[in-house]
GUGU-597799 format. One record per residue (C-alpha): x, y, z. Coordinates in steps of 0.02 Angstrom, whole numbers, padded with zeros to 5 digits, always signed. Example, Ala and Ser with C-alpha at 12.3 -4.5 7.8 and 13.67 -1.06 7.14 Angstrom:
+00615-00225+00390/+00684-00053+00357/
END
This chain:
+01783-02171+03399/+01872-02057+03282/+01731-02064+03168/+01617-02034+03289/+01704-01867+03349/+01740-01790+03196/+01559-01802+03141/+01484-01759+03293/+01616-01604+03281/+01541-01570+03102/+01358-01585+03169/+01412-01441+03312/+01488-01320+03183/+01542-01173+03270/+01402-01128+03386/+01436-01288+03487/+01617-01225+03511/+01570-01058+03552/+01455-01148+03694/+01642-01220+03748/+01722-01065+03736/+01605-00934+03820/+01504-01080+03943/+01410-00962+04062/+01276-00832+04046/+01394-00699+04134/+01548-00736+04027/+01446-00695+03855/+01390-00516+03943/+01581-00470+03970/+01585-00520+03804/+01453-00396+03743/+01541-00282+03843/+01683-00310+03743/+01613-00294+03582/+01527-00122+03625/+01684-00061+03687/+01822-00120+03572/+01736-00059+03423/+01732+00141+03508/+01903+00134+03560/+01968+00078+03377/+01864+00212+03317/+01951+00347+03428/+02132+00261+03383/+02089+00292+03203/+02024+00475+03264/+02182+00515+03337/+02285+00423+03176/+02184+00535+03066/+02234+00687+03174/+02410+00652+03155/+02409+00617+02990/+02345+00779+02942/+02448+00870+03056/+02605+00771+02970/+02531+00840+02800/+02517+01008+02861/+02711+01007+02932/+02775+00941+02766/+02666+01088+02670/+02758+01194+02801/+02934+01121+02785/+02903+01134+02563/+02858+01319+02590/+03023+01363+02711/+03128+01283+02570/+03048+01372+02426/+03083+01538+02517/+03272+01484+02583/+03310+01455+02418/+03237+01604+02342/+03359+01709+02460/+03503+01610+02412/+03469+01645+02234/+03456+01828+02302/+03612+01834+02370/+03693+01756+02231/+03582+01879+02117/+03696+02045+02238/+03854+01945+02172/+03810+01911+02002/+03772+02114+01986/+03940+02157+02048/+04029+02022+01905/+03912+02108+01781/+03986+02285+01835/+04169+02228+01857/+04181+02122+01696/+04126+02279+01601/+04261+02396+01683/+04390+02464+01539/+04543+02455+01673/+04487+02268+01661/+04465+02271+01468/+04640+02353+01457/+04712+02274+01607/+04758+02389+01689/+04753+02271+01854/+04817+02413+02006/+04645+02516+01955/+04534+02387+01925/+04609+02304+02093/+04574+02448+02188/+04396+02477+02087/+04334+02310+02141/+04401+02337+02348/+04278+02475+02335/+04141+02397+02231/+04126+02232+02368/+03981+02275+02481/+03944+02086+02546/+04049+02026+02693/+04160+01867+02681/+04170+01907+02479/+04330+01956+02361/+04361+01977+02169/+04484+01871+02088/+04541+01881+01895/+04678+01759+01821/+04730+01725+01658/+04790+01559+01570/+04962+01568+01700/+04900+01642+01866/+04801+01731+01949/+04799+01943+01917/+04694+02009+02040/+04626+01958+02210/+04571+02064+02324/+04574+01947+02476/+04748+01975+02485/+04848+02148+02521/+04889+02251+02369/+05048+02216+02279/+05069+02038+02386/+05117+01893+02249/+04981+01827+02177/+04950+01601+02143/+04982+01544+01996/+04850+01438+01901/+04914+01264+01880/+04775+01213+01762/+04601+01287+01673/+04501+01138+01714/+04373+01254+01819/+04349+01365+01661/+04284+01188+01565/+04096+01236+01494/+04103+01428+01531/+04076+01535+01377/+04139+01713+01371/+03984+01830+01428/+03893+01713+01547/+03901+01687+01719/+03895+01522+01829/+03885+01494+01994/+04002+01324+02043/+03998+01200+02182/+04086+01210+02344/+04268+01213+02342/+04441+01235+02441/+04478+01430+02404/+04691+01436+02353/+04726+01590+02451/+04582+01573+02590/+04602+01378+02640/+04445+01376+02669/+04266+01302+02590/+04214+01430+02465/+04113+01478+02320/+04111+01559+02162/+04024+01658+02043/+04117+01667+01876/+04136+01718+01707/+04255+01758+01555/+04290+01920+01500/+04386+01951+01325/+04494+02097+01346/+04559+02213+01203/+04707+02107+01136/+04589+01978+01120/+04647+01849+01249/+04529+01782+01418/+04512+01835+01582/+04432+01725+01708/+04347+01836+01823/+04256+01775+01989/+04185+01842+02126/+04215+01724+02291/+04105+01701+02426/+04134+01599+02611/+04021+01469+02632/+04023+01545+02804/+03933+01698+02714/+03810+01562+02634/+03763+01511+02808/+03720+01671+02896/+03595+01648+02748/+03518+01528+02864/+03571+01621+03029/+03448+01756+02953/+03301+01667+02946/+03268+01619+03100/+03211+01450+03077/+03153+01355+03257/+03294+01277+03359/+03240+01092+03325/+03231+01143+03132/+03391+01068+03035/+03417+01188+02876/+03523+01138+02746/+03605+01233+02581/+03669+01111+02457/+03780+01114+02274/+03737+01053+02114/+03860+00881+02192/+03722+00879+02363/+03879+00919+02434/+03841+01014+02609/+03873+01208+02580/+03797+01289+02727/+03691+01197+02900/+03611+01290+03037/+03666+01177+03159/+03835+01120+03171/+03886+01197+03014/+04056+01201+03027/+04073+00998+03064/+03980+00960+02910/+04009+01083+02789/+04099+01006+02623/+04042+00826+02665/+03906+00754+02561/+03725+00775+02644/+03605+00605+02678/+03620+00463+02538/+03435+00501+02496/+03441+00687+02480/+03617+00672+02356/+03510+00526+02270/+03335+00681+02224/+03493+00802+02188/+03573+00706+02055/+03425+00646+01988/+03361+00821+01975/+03214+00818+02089/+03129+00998+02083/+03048+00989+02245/+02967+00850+02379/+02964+00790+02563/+03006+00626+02643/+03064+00532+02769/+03245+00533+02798/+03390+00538+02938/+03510+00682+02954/+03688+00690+02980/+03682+00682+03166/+03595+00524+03160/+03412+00615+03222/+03262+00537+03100/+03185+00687+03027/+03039+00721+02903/+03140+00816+02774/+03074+00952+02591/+03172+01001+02456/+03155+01117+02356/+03287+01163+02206/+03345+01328+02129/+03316+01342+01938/+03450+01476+01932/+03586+01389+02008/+03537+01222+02024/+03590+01199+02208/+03458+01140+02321/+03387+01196+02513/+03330+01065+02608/+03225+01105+02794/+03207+00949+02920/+03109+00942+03069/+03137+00792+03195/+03004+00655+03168/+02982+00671+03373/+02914+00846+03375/+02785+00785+03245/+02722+00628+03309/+02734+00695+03505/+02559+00753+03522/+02505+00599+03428/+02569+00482+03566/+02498+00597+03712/+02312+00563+03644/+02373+00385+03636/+02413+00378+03801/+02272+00459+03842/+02168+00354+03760/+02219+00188+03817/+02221+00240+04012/+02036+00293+03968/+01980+00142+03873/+02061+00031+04011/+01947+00113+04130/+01786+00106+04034/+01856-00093+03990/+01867-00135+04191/+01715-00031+04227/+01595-00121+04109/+01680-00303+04141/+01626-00276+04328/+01443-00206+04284/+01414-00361+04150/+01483-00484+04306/+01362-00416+04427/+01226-00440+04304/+01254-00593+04232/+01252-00661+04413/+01091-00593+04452/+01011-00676+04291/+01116-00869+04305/+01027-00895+04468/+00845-00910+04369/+00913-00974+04227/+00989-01125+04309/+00831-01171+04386/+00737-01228+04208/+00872-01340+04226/+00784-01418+04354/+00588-01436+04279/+00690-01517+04117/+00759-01662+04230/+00586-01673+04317/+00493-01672+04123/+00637-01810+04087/+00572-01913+04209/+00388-01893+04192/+00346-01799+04359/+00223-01667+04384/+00300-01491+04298/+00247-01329+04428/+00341-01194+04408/+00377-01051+04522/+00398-00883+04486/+00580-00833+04463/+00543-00627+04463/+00614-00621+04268/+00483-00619+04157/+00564-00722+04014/+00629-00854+04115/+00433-00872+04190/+00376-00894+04008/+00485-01027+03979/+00442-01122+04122/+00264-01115+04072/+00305-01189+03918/+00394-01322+04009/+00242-01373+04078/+00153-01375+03918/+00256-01475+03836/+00267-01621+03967/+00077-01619+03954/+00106-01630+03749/+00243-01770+03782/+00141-01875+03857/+00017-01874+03716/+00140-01911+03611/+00211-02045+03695/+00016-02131+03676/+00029-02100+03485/+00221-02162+03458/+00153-02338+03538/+00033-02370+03399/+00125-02268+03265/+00274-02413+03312/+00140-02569+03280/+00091-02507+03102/+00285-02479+03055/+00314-02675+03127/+00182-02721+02987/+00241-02585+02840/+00415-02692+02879/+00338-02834+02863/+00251-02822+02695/+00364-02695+02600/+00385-02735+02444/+00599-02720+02463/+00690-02846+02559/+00725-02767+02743/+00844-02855+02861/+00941-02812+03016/+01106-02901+03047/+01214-02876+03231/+01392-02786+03244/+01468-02975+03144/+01341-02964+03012/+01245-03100+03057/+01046-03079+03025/+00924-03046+03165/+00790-03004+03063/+00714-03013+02887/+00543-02979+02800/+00437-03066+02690/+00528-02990+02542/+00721-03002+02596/+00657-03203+02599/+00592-03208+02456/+00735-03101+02354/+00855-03275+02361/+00718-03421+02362/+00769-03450+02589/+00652-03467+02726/+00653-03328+02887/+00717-03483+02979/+00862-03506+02842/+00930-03319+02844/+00920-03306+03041/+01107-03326+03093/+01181-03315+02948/+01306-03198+02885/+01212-03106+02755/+01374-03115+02642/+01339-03300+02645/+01266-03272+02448/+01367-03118+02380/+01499-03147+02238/+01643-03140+02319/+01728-02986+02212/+01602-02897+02264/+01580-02962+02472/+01749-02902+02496/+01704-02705+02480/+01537-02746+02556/+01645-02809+02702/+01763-02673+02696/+01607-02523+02728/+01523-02631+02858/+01661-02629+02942/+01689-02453+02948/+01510-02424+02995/+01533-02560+03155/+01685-02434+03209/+01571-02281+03190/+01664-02196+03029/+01506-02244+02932/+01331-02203+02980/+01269-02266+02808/+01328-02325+02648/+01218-02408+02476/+01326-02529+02354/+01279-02656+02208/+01285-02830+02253/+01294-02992+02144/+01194-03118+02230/+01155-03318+02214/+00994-03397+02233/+00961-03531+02303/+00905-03624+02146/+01092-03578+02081/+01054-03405+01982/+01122-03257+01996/+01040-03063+02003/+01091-02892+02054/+01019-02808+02211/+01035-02620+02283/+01070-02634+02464/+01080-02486+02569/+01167-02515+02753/+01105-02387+02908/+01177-02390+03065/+01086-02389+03217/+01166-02328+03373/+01111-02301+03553/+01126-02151+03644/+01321-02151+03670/+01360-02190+03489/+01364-02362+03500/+01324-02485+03360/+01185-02568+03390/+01116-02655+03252/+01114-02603+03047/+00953-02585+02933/+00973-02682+02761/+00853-02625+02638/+00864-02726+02481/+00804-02696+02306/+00794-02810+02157/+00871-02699+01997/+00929-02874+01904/+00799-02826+01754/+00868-02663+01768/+01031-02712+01765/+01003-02792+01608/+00885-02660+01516/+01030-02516+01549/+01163-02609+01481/+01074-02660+01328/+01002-02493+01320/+01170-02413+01320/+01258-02560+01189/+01139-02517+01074/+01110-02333+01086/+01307-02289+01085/+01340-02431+00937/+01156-02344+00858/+01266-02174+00844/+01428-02237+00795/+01367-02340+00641/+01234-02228+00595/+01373-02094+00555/+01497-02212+00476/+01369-02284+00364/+01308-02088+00316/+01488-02058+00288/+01507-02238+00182/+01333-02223+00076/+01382-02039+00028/+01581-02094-00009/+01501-02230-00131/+01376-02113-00200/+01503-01988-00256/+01603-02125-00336/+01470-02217-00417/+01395-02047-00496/+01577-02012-00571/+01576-01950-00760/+01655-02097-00846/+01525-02234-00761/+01357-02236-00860/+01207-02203-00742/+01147-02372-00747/+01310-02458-00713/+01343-02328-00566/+01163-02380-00518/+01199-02556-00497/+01348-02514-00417/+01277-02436-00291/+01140-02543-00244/+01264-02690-00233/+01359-02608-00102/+01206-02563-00002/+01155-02717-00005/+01319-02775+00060/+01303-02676+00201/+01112-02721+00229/+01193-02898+00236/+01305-02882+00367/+01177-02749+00474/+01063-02915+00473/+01188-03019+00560/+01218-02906+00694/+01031-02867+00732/+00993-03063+00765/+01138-03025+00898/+01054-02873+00967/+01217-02794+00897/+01336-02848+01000/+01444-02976+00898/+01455-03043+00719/+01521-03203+00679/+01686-03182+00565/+01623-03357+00458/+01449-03293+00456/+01501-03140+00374/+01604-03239+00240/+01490-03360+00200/+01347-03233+00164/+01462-03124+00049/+01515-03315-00039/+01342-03398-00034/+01332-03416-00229/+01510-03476-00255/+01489-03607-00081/+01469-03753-00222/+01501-03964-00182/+01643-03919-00313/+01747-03836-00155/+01790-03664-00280/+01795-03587-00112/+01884-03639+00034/+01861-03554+00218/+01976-03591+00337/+01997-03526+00527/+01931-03543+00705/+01774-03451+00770/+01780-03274+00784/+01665-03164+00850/+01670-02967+00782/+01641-02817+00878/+01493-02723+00780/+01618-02585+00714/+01720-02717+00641/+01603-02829+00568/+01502-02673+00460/+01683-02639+00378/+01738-02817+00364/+01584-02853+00265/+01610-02705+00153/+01781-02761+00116/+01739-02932+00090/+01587-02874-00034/+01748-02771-00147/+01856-02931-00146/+01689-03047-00180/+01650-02903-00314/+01824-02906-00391/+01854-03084-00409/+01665-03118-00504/+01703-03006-00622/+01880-02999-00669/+01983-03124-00535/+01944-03333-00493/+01777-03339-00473/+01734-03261-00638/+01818-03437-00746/+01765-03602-00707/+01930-03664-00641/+01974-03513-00525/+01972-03540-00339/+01969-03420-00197/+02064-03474-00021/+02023-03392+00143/+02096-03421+00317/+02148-03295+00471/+02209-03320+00631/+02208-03245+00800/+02377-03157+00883/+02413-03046+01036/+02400-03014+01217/+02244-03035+01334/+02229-02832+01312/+02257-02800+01128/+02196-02958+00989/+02230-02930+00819/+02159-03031+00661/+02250-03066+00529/+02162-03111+00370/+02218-03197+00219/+02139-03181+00058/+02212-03263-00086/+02127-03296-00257/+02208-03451-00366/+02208-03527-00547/+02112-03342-00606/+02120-03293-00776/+02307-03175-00806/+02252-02996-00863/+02312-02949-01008/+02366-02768-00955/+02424-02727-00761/+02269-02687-00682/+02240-02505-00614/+02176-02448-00436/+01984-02392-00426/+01864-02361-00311/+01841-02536-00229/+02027-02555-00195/+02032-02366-00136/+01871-02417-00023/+01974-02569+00048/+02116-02454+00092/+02009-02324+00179/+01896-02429+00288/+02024-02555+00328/+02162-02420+00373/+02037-02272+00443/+01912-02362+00519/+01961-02498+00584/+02150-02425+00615/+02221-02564+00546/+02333-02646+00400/+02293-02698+00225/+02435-02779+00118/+02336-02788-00072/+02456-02873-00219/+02376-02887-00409/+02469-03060-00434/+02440-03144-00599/+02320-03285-00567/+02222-03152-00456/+02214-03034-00305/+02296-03080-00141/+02269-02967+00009/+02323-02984+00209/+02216-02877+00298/+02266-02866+00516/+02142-02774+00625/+02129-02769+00791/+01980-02828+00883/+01997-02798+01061/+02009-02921+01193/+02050-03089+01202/+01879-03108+01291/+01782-03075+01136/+01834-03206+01027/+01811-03401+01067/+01945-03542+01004/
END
């Protein structure tokens, strides 16, 4: 049943659950309601987004261009101070001090409220007009302020605690030589109470937060609640831009008084201290939430409006609608089909084809009952086996063909399990997918069987299984069609032996006919000799290409193979002696096994045992390993030979051995020169234990 549910779900697809989700004509018109509407009102959210994004761009323009011209008037202000050092560092009583008239000089000279002149040299302080003249003066307990000034500039510091004010000030100072050559630090001192009518000035809107910052982001002057904050260090962020020396920008930020604000800097290149202007994010995104408010009472309106209108109408449209429902059950059960008319012109025109088609069906109906004798006698005489078999697998039915296919009578199969003559490796997964088509998982499956006939052979048939089911899924009965592919079977796998063993021997004997070209056309061999040379090693490996072809190439016998290479020594005098149990060679193995043979049969005729009368040669191997890896180990051992007279000297047949034994064939070759002759133990494997008989 799980089978059955999840393909019926995949045969549905998603239209069949949007029939589940959406079941009546009048839900699917709130739906198009839906859609027309939704869509509009998105489109006026993003409206009214896009309006207050740009009015957020044009209050951060705003808040940039208040900054830029608060900080121009600070450096304006500082500009009136820096005019009066200029004037009061140049004064001779200064230059000579002369201290009581250039004290009383610079009372007169200070125009700017909240300001005073101070001048001190390396011990304390000489001048300062904040206090009365001829009061006692601080003394200077260290020149760490005067760190980085150079005599004839001016700089204006950071906030600091003024000595004889106690209170936050700052300063615009310089060093003046005087005539005997030593410094005067001369500054002129300003509130940061005077830096903040700065902002008083400007009359920036109540909600507005300005801000006048050091070179540290230290708070000089605010225009709110300036004297709570003053000297403390402004937001994290805004100290972060100031040290990094951010010139100007605007973001998002939260002021001291915990109020989230949209905040621009902008940053002095005279001084270096920065003016920031904030504006509460509120007043900016206000109007944007009024249209939003606006907007969603309005779209809930036109939402509950249009629901209603699509109810009413889908209501007036079910009523026709659900009467087709009633000329299908009357078609269904062959009555009469007159329709009435409904009053909607599409639901009339599908009533009147209704009745056309029950006319049409009937027809039909006539034509299906012959159409179903000629398919009882294509089943009969098909030309593939077709059977039917009940929810156990027993056969109900079978043709001419399915009869024939394993040598049994109609009255034979009938009953039986169709299993009853399937190798059994093979029943059980047969088995296995019936049974998942009985359950319903399956609706149809094809597999290979291995059959017997009845005479006791064996073939190889294509059977394809179809379920048939009635009308609520259940099995009823499944269609066997059967097909013959034994010849096939057969064809394709010789095909493919010899086609892939066609390719890999035509390129290792390319490879080996050029290798023992090369070496038979070397310098030092004469032509002719390097001629003979080379046909006896083709005809070596015409030899062993000869055995394998009256085995269609699949196997070469190991003995064959020796015997052909020995034929002229194979004498009633026993000079050669072969010795082991049948083996059968692999294609590969045998080409290079004869090759190597043909070197050793080679070597010994002309300078080892077989070339004096006494010599013998001795071969024997045997057969070691596991069922998955066999390897054959060959002993070649030549007796009673002739001694050389000098040690003999590698050439091309023992390099030849080497290379096809250890290359080709992967394997192991153990050659010794011993004095009556050459002795060699060659291992190779050969592949299963299944391809080689005791």
């Amino acid at each position: 049943m799980v089978g059955k549910f999840l393909s019926d779900s995949n045969e549905r697809g998603p239209r069949t659950l949007a029939r589940s989700w959406l079941p009546s004509l009048r839900s699917r018109l709130i739906l198009l309601t839906l859609v027309l509407l939704i869509p509009a009102l998105a489109a006026a959210g993003i409206a009214v987004y896009a309006g207050y994004r740009h009015d957020r761009h044009e209050v951060e323009k705003h808040l940039q261009e208040t900054a830029r011209a608060l900080s121009l008037v600070v450096d304006r202000q500082f500009g009136q101070a820096e005019a009066l050092l200029w004037a009061l560092s140049t004064s001779p009583q200064l230059l000579e001090k002369d201290y009581a008239i250039f004290d009383a000089r610079a009372r007169a000279a200070i125009r700017l409220p909240g300001t005073w002149v101070v001048a001190a040299d390396d011990e304390k302080q000489v001048v300062n007009t904040l206090l009365a003249p001829g009061s006692p003066l601080p003394a200077v307990p260290n020149n760490d302020y005067r760190k980085g000034l150079v005599p004839g500039t001016i700089r204006i510091s950071n906030l600091f605690m003024g000595t004889a004010a106690k209170r936050p000030a700052v300063g615009i100072d310089t060093l003046v030589t005087t005539q005997d050559g030593s410094e005067l630090f001369v500054s002129v001192i300003m509130l940061a109470e005077a830096v903040s009518r700065i902002l008083a000035d400007q009359g920036l809107p109540p909600s507005w937060i300005g801000t006048i910052m050091d070179r540290n982001g230290t708070v000089v002057a605010r225009s709110r609640d300036a004297v709570r904050f003053a000297g403390k260090p402004a937001p994290s962020d805004g100290v972060a831009r100031v040290e990094a020396g951010v010139s100007q920008g605007a973001w998002e930020s939260v002021s001291l008084d915990g109020v989230p604000t949209v905040v621009a800097l902008s940053r002095s290149p005279g001084s270096g201290w920065s003016t920031i202007v904030a504006v509460p994010q509120s007043e900016i995104t206000a109007s944007a939430w009024l249209f939003a408010l606006y907007l969603a009472a309005a779209g809930g309106l036109l939402l509950a409006g249009g629901v209603a209108m699509a109810w009413r109408v889908g209501r007036s449209i079910a009523a026709p609608v659900e009467g087709l429902a009633t000329i299908a059950q009357e078609i269904g059960h062959g009555a009469p089909v007159a329709p009435q008319a409904s009053g909607l012109a599409e639901v009339d025109r599908v009533a009147q084809a209704l009745a056309s088609a029950s006319t049409e069906l009937r027809t039909r109906e006539a034509a299906l009952r012959a159409s179903e004798a000629r398919l009882r006698a294509t089943h009969e005489n098909a030309a593939v086996g077709i059977a039917e078999v009940d929810q156990d697998g027993r056969f109900i039915s079978a043709n001419e063909a399915r009869c024939q296919l394993t040598d049994h009578t109609r009255e034979e199969l009938i009953g039986q399990h169709f299993g009853h003559v399937t190798d059994p490796e093979i029943l059980d997964h047969d088995l296995e997918l019936f049974g998942q088509q009985v359950t319903g998982a399956l609706d149809t499956y094809t597999t290979e069987s291995k059959f017997r006939r009845k005479d006791g052979s064996t073939g190889w048939a294509r059977v394809t299984s179809t379920a048939v089911r009635d009308a609520d899924g259940t099995f009823l009965y499944a269609v066997r069609v059967v097909e013959d592919i034994t010849e096939r079977r057969h064809a394709d796998r010789r095909q493919k032996l010899l086609i892939d063993e066609l390719n890999h021997r035509v390129k290792n004997t390319l490879a080996t006919v050029q290798s023992l070209a090369w070496q038979a056309a070397r310098q030092d061999v004469p032509p002719k000799v390097a001629q003979e040379r080379f046909q006896e090693r083709l005809l070596a490996l015409s030899r062993t290409h000869n055995l394998l072809n009256e085995t269609h190439w699949e196997d070469a016998s190991l003995r064959t193979i020796l015997e052909t290479e020995l034929e002229p020594y194979l004498t009633p005098s026993s000079r050669v002696r072969i010795d082991g149990s049948q083996v059968a060679l692999p294609a590969r193995v045998a080409v290079v096994l004869g090759m190597a043979f043909h070197e050793l049969v080679t070597n010994a005729a002309k300078h080892g045992a077989l070339s004096s009368e006494r010599g013998r040669v001795r071969v024997d191997w045997t057969v070691a390993g596991s069922a998955d890896e066999t390897v054959l180990v060959i002993n070649w051992c030549e007796l009673d030979g002739p001694a050389p007279e000098v040690q003999p000297i590698p050439r091309f047949g023992s390099r030849l051995l080497r290379q096809t034994i250890t290359r080709e064939l992967a394997g192991q070759l153990d050659l010794r020169f011993e004095r009556e002759g050459v002795c060699c133990i060659i291992k190779v494997p050969i592949g299963s234990a299944g391809q080689q008989a005791a």
